[in-house]
C-alpha positions in Angstrom: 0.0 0.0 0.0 1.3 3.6 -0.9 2.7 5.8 1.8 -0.1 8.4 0.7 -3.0 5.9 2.6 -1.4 7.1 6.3 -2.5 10.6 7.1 -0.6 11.8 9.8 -3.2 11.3 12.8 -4.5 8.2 11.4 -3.8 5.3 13.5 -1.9 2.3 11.6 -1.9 -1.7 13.0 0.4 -4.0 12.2 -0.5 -6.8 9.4 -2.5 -9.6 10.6 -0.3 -12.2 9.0 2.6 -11.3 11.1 3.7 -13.2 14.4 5.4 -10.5 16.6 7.4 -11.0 19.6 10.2 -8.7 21.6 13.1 -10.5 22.3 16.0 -8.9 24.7 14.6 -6.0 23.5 14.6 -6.3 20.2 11.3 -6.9 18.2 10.7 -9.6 15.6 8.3 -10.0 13.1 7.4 -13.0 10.7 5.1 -13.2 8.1 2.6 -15.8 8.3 0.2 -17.4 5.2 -0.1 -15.2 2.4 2.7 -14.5 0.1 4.5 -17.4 -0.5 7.7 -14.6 -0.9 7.4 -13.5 2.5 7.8 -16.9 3.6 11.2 -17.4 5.3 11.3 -13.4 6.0 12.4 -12.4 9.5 11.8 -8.2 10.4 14.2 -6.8 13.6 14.0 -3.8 14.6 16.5 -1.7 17.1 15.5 -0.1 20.1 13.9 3.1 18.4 11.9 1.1 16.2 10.7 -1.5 18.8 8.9 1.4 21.1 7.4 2.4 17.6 6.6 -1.0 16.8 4.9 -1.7 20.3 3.3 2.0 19.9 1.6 0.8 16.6 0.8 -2.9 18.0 -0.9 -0.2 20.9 -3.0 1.6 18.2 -1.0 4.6 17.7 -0.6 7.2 14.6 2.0 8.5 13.1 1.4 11.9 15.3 1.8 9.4 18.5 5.1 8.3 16.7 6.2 11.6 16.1 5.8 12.8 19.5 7.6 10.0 20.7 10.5 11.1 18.8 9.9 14.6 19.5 10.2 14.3 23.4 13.2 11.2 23.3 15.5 12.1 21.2 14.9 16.1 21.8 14.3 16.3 17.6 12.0 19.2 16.1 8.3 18.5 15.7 9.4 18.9 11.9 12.3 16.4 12.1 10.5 14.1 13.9 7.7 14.2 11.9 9.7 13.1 9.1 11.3 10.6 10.8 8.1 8.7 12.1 7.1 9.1 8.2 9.8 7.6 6.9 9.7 4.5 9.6 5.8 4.1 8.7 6.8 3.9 4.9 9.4 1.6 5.2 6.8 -0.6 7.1 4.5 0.3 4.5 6.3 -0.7 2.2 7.6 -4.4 3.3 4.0 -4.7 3.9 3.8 -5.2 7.9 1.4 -2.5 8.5 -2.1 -1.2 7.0 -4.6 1.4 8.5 -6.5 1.0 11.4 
């Protein structure tokens, strides 16, 4: 799905055909069913992106995101805007979230 579906305050989920799980802090995703080229794929993410994995797992936008970001790593509303943008596309774009 394009980046263009996720308005800033609209909340995002993660993919139903994933199987999530946070190990020693680190979260992993797997797809599950569907695609038959997802099969085999394994998804980390670092510390940053497992809070904003877990935030969209919680429900939360892209705003939400952006605050995060904001207030944790002392960025401008504009930078961190962009940054919680560009995480959301790159999800987008592997295919492990859609909107709420």
């Amino acid at each position: 799905m394009a980046i263009g579906a996720y308005i800033h305050g609209t909340p995002i989920r993660r993919k139903r055909q994933l199987v999530c799980r946070v190990v020693a802090e680190q979260a992993v995703a797997v797809p599950i069913g569907g695609d038959p080229a997802d099969q085999g794929s394994v998804y980390t993410f670092n510390e940053s992106g497992t809070t904003l994995w877990t935030m969209i797992e919680a429900g939360g936008s892209i705003a939400d995101l952006a605050e995060y970001l904001q207030h944790e790593y002392r960025l401008s509303g504009e930078q961190a805007a962009a940054d919680a943008m560009e995480f959301v596309a790159e999800l987008a774009e592997e295919g492990l979230i859609e909107p709420a």
